[in-house]
N, C-alpha and C positions, 0 to 999 in steps of 0.2 A: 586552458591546457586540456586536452583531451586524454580522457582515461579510458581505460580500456577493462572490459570484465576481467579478474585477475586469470591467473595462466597458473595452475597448480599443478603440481608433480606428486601426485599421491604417498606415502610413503610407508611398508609395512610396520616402522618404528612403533612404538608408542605415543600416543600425543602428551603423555607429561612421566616424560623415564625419568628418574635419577640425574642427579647434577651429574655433570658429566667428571670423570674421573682421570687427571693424566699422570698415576703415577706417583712413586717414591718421589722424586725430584719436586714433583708441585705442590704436594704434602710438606715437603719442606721448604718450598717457598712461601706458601701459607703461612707457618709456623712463624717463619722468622718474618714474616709481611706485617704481624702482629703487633710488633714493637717497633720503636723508632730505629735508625741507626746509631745516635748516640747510646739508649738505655740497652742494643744489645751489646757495644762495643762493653760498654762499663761491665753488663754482666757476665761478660765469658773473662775480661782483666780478672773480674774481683774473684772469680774459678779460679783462675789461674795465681793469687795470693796464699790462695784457700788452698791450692796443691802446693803451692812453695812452702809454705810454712808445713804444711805432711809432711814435705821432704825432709826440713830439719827437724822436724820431730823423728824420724826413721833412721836420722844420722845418713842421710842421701846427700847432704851437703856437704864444703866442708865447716867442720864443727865450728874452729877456732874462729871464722866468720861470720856465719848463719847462726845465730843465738837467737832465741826468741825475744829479746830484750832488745836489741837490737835493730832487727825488723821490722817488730813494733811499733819501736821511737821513732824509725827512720820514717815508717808508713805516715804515721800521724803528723811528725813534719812537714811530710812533701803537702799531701792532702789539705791541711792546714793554710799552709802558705798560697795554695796557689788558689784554693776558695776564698780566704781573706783577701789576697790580691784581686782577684776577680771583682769581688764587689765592690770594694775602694775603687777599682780603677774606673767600674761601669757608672759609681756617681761621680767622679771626675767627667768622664767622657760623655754622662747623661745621656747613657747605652743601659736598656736592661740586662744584667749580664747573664750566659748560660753557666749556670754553677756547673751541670753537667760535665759539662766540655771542660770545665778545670778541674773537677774529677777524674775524668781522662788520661788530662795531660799529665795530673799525679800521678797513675796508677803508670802509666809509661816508664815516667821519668823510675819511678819507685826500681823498675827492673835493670836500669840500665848503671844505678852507683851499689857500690858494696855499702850493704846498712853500716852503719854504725850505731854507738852512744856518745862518741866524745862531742861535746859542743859546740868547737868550731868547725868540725867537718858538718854537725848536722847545721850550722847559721850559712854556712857555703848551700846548702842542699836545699835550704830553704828560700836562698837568693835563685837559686837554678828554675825554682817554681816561680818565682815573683817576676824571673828578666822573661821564661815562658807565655805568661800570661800580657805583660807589658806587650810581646809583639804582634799579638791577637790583635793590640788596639796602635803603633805607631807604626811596624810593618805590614802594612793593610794599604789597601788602595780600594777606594769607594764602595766598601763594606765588603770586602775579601781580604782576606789575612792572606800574606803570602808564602810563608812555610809552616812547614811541621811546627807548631808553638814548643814539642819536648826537642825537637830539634835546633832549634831555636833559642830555646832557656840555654842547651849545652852550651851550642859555639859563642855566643855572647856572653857567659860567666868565664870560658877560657879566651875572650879578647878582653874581659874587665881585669881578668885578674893577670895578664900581659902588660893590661895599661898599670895597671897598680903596684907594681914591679914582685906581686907576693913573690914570697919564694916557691919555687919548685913542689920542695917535701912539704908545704901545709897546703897546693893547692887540692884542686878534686877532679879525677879522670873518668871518664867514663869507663866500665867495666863489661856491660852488656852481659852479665850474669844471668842473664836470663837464656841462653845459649848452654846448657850443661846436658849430659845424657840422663839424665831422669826425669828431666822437665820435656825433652822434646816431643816426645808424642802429645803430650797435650798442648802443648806449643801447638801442632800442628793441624790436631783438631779445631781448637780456636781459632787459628787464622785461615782457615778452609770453610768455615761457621760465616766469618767475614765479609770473607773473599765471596759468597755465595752468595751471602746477602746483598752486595753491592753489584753482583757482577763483573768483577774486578777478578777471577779466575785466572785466564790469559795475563792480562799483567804480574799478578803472583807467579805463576808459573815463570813466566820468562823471566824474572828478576831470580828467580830460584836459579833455573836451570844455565844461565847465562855466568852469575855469579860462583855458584859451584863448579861447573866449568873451569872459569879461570884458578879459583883457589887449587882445586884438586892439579890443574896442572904446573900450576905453582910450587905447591907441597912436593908432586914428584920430584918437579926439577932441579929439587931441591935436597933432594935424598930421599923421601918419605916413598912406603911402598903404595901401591892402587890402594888395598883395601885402608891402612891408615890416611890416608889421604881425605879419602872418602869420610868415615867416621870422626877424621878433627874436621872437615868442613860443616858436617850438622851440629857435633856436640861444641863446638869450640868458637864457632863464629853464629852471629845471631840472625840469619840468614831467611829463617822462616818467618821468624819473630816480626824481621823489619819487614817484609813483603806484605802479613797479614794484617798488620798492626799500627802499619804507620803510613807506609809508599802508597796502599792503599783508597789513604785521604780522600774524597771528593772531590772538594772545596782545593786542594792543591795539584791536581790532576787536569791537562789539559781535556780538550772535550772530545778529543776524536780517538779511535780506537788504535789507529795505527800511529797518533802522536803519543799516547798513555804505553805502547809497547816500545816506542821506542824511548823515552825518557825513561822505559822500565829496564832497558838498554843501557843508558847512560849512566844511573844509578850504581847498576851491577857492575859499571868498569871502574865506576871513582871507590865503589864500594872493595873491590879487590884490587884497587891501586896497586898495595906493596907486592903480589903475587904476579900483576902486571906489569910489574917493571921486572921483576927475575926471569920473567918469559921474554920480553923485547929487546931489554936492556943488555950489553954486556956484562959481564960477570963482575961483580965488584962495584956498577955503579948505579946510582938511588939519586930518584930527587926528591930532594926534600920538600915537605907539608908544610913546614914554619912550626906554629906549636900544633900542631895540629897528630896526635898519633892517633889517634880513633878516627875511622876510614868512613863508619856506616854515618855516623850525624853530617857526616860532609857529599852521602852521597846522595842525601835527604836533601840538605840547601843546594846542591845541584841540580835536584831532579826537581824539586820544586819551582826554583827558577825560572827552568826551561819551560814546564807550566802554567807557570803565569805570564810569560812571553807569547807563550802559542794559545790562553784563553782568552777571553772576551773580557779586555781588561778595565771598560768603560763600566758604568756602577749602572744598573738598569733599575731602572723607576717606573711603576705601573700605576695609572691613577684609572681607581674605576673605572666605568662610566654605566655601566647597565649590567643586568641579570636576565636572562630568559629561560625559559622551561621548555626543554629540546623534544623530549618524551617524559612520561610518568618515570621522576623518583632520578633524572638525568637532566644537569641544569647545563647552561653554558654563563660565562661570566668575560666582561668584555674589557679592555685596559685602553685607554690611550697611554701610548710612552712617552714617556718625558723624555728621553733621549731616542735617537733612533735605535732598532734591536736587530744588533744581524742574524738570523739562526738561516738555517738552509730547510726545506719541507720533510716535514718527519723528525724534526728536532724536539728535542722537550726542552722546558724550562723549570727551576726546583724555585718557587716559591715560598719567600721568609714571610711569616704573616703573625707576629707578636698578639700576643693576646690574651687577657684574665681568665685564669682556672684552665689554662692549658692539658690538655690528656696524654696518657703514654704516648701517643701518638707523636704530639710534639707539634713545631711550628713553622717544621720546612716540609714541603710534598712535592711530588716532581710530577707536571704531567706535561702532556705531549701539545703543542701548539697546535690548535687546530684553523686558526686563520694562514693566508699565504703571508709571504715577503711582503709582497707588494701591498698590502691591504690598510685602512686607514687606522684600524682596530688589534690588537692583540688578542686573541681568544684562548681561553681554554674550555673542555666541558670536564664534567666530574659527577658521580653517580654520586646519588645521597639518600641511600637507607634513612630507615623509619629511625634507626641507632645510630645515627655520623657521628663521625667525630667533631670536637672542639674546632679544629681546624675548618673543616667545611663549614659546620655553622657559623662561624666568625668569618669568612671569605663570602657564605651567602650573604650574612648580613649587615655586611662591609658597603656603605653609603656611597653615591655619586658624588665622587672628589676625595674617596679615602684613598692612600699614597700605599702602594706595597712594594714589595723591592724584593728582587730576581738574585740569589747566588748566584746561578752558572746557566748555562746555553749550552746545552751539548746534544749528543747521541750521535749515532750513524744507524740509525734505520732511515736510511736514503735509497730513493728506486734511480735505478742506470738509466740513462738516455735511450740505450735503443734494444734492450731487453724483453720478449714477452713475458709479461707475469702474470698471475693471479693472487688478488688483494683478498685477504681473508682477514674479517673483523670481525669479533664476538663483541655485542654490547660499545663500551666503552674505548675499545678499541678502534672503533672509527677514528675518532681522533686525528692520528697522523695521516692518514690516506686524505680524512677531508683536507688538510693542507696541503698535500700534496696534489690530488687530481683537480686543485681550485687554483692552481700555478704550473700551468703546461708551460713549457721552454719551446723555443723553437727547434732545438736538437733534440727533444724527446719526443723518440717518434716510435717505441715500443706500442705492440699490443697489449691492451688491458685489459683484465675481468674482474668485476667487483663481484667476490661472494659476503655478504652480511650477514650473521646469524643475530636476531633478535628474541628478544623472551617477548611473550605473549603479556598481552595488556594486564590489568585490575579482574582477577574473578575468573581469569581466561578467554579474556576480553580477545580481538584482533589487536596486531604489537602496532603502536606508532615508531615512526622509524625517524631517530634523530639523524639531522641534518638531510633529511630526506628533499626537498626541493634544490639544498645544493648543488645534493649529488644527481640530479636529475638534469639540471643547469650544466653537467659537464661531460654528457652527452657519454660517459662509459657506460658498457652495458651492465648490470647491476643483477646479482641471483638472488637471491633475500629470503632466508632460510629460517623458517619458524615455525613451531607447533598448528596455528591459528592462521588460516589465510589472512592479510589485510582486508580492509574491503575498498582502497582506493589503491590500488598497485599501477603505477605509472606506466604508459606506455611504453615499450621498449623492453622494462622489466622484465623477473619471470619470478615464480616464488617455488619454492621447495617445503612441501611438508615436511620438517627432520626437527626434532630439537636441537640442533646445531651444526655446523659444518664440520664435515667429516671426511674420509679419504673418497667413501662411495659419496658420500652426497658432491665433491668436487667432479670426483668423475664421471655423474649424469651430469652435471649442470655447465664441467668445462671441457670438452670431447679431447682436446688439444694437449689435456693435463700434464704429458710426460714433455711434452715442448716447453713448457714453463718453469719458471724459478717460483715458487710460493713467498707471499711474504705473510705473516701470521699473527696480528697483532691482537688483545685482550687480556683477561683473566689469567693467572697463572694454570691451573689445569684446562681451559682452553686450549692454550700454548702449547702446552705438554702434548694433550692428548690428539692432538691436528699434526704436531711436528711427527709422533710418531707412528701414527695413519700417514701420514704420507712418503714415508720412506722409502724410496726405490718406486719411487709411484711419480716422481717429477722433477725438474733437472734441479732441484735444491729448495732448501728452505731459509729463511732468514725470519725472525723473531723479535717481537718487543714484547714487554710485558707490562704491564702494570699491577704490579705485588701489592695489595694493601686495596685495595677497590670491592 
């Protein structure tokens, strides 16, 4: 192949400015990139304990209910039950179990019954944990659970106790007490904590604004004035709670953005059923639930459902096969599948990868596919610090013929057929572009511009550029943006002296810029600081991130 003397673009910058910076928003994406999502779920629940019990200490609740005795008992119950159950069930099932995650489902379940101390409602509360955790492992389909497991505990302890003819006054209702006007702001903060973490924003909001909707025009048409309306829709129904807290889920969330809104759709209407039948219905007539009068746990196994109808419902199995070193401190790691894997280019996959003396981190990660469809091989690559985590070290050092196994297949960072763009990738954010520009379609017949910003080698060495031959194989023109000239820059090529891609570094290197959509993939303040340099500078921007890298 013929190289050519590099082609640089001088740049008044500094050759080694400051990490680049994008922002409140990437500072908190950091923050929270830091822990897993189960250990942050658990630590903003057990906040939110920590403020419930303030409140009955302040006499915020009501009294005769909220006892500290009571909350207590009832905590240590649920909590109890559903880690005991967990582990019995994981050596039945000769599953490691995640106690976390029945940590979770306690602390859930804990907000949705009124505490008590009497013994039989707390041996009901304690089966509510145990039928919970049961569905993790018999409602599951080839290592996906299929609903909410505190959703799950509910409807199945009121169809046990249907079958079992209890009576009425000794069964157990859901309350959803976590719905009251002194809890909701911090309600709200924690499920915006969440929602931010996952990216799950857009879905919370539309399950909010969808379901308040319907209640508020319910409660009018019902007698109630706007502003009461309004205020029993937040303090009265648990509306935040379930958006940030539960619907949320991953693992029960179909994979595409416009399926995740619209089952966030679907939710909201089973969820205000009874206000939706006073609006459609004529006056006086109701259909009935069966035993069913708590609306949100039903709009959960509904919404859930639908999600695992519309995900990748085949169980995906990855067995090694090799490791390669892409660039310094940047590996790639390769799978054959054991079943075929459908994802579409630019998709990620979240990776289960069990393993001894596991770290905050934990032992799912989600990274973006860098191989095509079509290919013989499943790829991913992953940066890995002098400091990695548990997780990469046990993935690097995962043997030809070790068996891993894929939660979910999703995302929609996917490029249009006949769009020009410009591909912008910081470091590890090549990624989805390599899948993508290494599976041209016959309808995709956009213009393309690949901007790459890489860090400079060992010592400020010149950068090697991962996946650099592939992406030369695919004949886009390619800008490659780094402190250190290369000293092999491919033909074709051009390089930009900048520490990274920027609104001016795109607009020397892409003239066309405002004709273009940006797609912006890397680092979280990357992301940040590229989306809002380029603002009103190009016909849009689209985003993936990689929080935790």
């Amino acid at each position: 192949m013929t190289q050519d003397t590099p082609q640089t673009t001088p740049s008044p910058r500094p050759a080694h400015p400051p990490k680049p910076r994008g922002g409140p928003l990437s500072l908190v994406d950091d923050l929270l990139g830091r822990v897993t999502m189960y250990r942050l779920v658990t630590i903003v629940l057990v906040a939110l304990v920590v403020v419930s019990f303030g409140l009955t200490w302040t006499n915020s609740l009501i009294q005769s209910v909220f006892t500290t005795e009571a909350m207590a008992l009832t905590l240590v119950v649920v909590v109890a039950a559903s880690v005991l159950s967990n582990v019995l069930l994981g050596l039945v099932w000769r599953i490691r179990p995640h106690l976390e995650s029945s940590v979770i489902t306690a602390l859930l379940l804990w907000f949705l019954y009124w505490p008590s101390s009497d013994a039989s409602t707390l041996a009901w509360l304690a089966g509510v944990a145990v039928l919970a955790n049961v569905s993790k492992y018999v409602l599951a389909f080839r290592g996906r659970h299929v609903l909410n497991p505190a959703a799950a505990g509910v409807v199945l302890m009121l169809l046990l106790q249907e079958l079992l003819q209890v009576d009425p006054a000794s069964r157990v209702y859901t309350t959803w007490w976590v719905a009251n006007e002194p809890a909701l702001l911090f309600v709200a903060i924690g499920a915006l904590v969440v929602l931010r973490r996952t990216h799950r924003l857009a879905v919370g909001a539309t399950f909010v604004a969808v379901t308040a909707a319907v209640v508020v025009g319910g409660l009018v048409n019902g007698g109630a004035t706007l502003g009461d309306a309004v205020t029993t829709a937040f303090w009265s129904y648990p509306i935040v709670f379930l958006a940030g807290f539960m619907l949320s889920e991953p693992l029960t969330l179909p994979p595409r953005r416009r399926q995740q809104l619209a089952v966030a759709v679907l939710a909201a209407l089973v969820f205000a059923w009874p206000q939706l039948q006073s609006l459609l219905l004529p006056p006086g007539t109701t259909i009935d639930l069966w035993i069913f009068e708590s609306t949100p746990e039903l709009a959960l196994v509904a919404a859930n459902l639908v999600g695992f109808a519309l995900g990748q419902r085949r169980g995906v199995r990855l067995q090694v096969v090799g490791h390669r070193e892409l660039a310094p401190g940047t590996w790639e790691v390769a799978f054959e599948p054991l079943r075929p894997v459908r994802f579409t280019p630019g998709q990620y996959v979240e990776l289960h990868v069990p393993h001894a003396g596991a770290d905050r981190r934990g032992v799912r990660r989600v990274f973006s596919i860098s191989s095509a469809p079509d290919a013989a091989h499943v790829t991913i690559a992953l940066r890995v610090p002098e400091r990695s985590s548990s997780f990469k070290r046990a993935l690097l050092d995962a043997e030809p013929g070790t068996v891993v196994t894929a939660t979910s297949v999703g995302g929609d960072f996917l490029l249009p057929a006949d769009e020009p763009a410009v591909l912008v990738a910081g470091g590890i954010g090549i990624t989805p572009f390599a899948s993508q520009l290494r599976h041209p379609t016959p309808e995709r017949t956009q213009d393309l511009v690949l901007v790459y910003g890489v860090p400079d080698g060992p010592g400020g060495t010149p950068p090697q550029v991962a996946y650099r031959d592939e992406l030369v194989a695919t004949g886009v023109p390619v800008v490659l943006v780094s402190p250190t000239p290369p000293t092999d820059l491919p033909a074709g090529w051009r390089h930009v002296a900048a520490p990274g891609p920027d609104a001016d570094v795109l607009a020397e290197a892409v003239p066309d810029l405002a004709a273009r959509r940006a797609y912006v993939s890397g680092p979280p303040a990357m992301v940040h600081a590229v989306r809002r340099s380029l603002r009103g500078r190009c016909a849009g921007v689209r985003t993936d991130y990689f929080s935790g890298y």
